[in-house]
C-alpha positions in Angstrom: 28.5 14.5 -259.1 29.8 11.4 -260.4 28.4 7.9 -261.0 29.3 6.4 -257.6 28.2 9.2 -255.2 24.9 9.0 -257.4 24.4 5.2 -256.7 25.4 5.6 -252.5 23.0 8.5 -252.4 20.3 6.3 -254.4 21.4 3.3 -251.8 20.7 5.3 -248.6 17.3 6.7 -250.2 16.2 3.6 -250.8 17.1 2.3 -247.1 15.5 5.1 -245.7 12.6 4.9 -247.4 12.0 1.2 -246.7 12.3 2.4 -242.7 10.0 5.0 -243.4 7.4 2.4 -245.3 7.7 -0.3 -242.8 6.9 2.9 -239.7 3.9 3.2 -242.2 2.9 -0.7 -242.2 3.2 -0.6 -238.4 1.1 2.4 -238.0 -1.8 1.3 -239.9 -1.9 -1.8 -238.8 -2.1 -0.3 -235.2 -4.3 2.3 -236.8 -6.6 -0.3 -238.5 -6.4 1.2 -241.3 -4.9 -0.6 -244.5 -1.7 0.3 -246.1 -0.7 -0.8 -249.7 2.9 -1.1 -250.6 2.3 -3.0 -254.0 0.9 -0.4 -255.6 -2.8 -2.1 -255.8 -4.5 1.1 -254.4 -5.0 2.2 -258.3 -8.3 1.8 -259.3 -8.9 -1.6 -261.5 -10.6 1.1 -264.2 -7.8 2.9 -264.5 -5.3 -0.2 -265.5 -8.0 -1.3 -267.8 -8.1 2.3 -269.3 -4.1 2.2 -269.3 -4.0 -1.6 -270.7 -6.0 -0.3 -273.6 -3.9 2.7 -274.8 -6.7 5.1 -273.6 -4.3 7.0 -271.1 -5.8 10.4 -271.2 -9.0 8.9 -270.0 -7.3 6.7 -267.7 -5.2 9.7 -266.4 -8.4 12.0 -266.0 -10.2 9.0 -264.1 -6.9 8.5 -261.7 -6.9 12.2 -260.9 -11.2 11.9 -260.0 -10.3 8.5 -258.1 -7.4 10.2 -256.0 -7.4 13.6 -256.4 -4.0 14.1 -257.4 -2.2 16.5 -260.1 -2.2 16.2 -263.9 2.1 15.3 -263.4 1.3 12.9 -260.8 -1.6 11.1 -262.4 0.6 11.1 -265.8 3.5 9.8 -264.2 1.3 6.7 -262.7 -0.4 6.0 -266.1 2.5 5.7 -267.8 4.4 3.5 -265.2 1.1 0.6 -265.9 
């Protein structure tokens, strides 16, 4: 697969999953029920815990705070 079909397969992705996030917005709302798209639903311990190099702790305290997977929790650490 080259280069371009990557990058127009990336493009509809992310178009479909700005539909699919703005269904979600609706739906709460309607729901009543609060929907974070900014990524501000990770606990303020676990950027502090992240910010300070301690990222097993701050990965053990995401997975407890979530209940999410080791790769999951991991992969969120690292992206703070």
């Amino acid at each position: 697969m080259d280069d371009q079909t990557l990058a127009t397969r990336f493009k509809a992705i992310d178009a479909r999953l700005e539909a699919i996030e703005h269904q979600l917005a609706v739906l709460s709302e309607k729901a009543g029920v609060a929907y974070d798209t900014d990524g501000n639903d990770i606990p303020a311990r676990v950027r502090d815990l992240a910010a300070a190099g301690k990222k097993i702790d701050a990965i053990r305290e995401l997975r407890a705070a979530m209940g999410i997977g080791l790769v999951e929790a991991k992969e969120i650490v690292e992206s703070l």
